[in-house]
Steps between C-alpha positions, in 0.01 A plus 500: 500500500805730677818457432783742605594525168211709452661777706837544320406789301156633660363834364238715667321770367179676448391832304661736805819352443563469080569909456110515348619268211279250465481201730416213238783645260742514831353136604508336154894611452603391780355154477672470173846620656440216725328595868425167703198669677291800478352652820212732429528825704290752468521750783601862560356847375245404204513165548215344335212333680186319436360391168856691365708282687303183449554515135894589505494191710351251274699661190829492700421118593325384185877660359732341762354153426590506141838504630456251710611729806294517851303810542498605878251791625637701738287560854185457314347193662187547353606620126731147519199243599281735257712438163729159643792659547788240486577668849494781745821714660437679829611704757576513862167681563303310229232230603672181684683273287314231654148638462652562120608072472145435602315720168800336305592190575704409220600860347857676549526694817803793574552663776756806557745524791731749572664365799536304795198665706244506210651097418414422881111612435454324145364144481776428275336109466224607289655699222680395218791741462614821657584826373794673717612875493528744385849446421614818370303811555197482294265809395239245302393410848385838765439181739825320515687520799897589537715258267677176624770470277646175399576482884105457543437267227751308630326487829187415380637193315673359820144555686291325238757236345230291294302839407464635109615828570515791183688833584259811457636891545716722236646210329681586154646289274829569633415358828373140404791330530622617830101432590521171414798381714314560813303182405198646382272345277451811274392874426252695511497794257260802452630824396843403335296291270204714438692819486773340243422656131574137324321281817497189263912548527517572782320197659738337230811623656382471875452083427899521399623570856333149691 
């Protein structure tokens, strides 16, 4: 089912975070530029909930499927089992992982870390990859902590050796590259793909630099 493949070029977004254009237009363009998997997250000032969110769900997923890419909810346990999510991503202060294996046995499971303390109180053995950062200063994110750097990716590879790890915080097109050589398994992108006036290139030009 997971393969860190999946991660190389992992974009995240939700309706707070396209610049009010709209989501299914942002999703659908950058599935055709090539995204590997789509993270649904939908949080922030107006971010929908309820019935509202439900069906932006099943649209986003019914869409992600015809491209044969993994559609991952973000946080929302319960919106996941609802519409079978191919997966959940969660937070430090999100339910436990473990409690998370048990509703989903055999579903894709993310977890982000942003450094050695938070990695010490994760039960690293029941998710499938994890997201580390931010990396560069990030304003999609009000939660993120301080950035790593390469310096903390770098880290976090050496701690978890056999872990699918994807890079999450800032990162522009620019950066892949220099991403990349700390051994990562791949990006994760929200605003300098959603932002971007051609996304559909952009996601193009992004899958140049691995």
């Amino acid at each position: 089912m997971f393969n860190k493949e999946l991660l190389k070029l992992y974009f995240i977004c939700g309706t707070t975070t396209c610049l009010g254009k709209d989501l299914y237009t942002v999703v659908e363009d950058a599935l055709k530029g090539g995204i590997t998997l789509f993270q649904f997250r939908e949080k922030g000032k107006g971010a929908l909930e309820g019935k509202e969110k439900l069906e932006v769900a099943i649209k986003l997923k019914n869409l992600c499927k015809k491209y044969n890419v993994p559609f991952i909810v973000n946080d929302d346990i319960e919106l996941a089992l609802e519409i079978d999510a191919d997966g959940v991503h969660v937070g430090q202060d999100d339910l436990g992982v473990d409690e998370i294996r048990k509703l989903m046995p055999n579903k894709i499971i993310g977890l982000s870390i942003g450094n050695e303390e938070e990695l010490k109180q994760s039960k690293v053995e029941y998710v499938d990859y994890v997201g580390v950062g931010p990396v560069y200063v990030t304003q999609s994110k009000d939660d993120a902590g301080g950035a790593i750097g390469y310096e903390g990716l770098e880290l976090m590879r050496k701690l978890l050796p056999q872990m699918p790890l994807v890079a999450i915080g800032g990162i522009q097109t620019q950066h892949i590259k220099d991403v990349m050589k700390t051994n990562v398994d791949g990006v994760s992108i929200i605003s300098a793909i959603s932002y971007s006036d051609n996304i559909e290139k952009t996601v193009r030009e992004m899958n140049e630099q691995f």
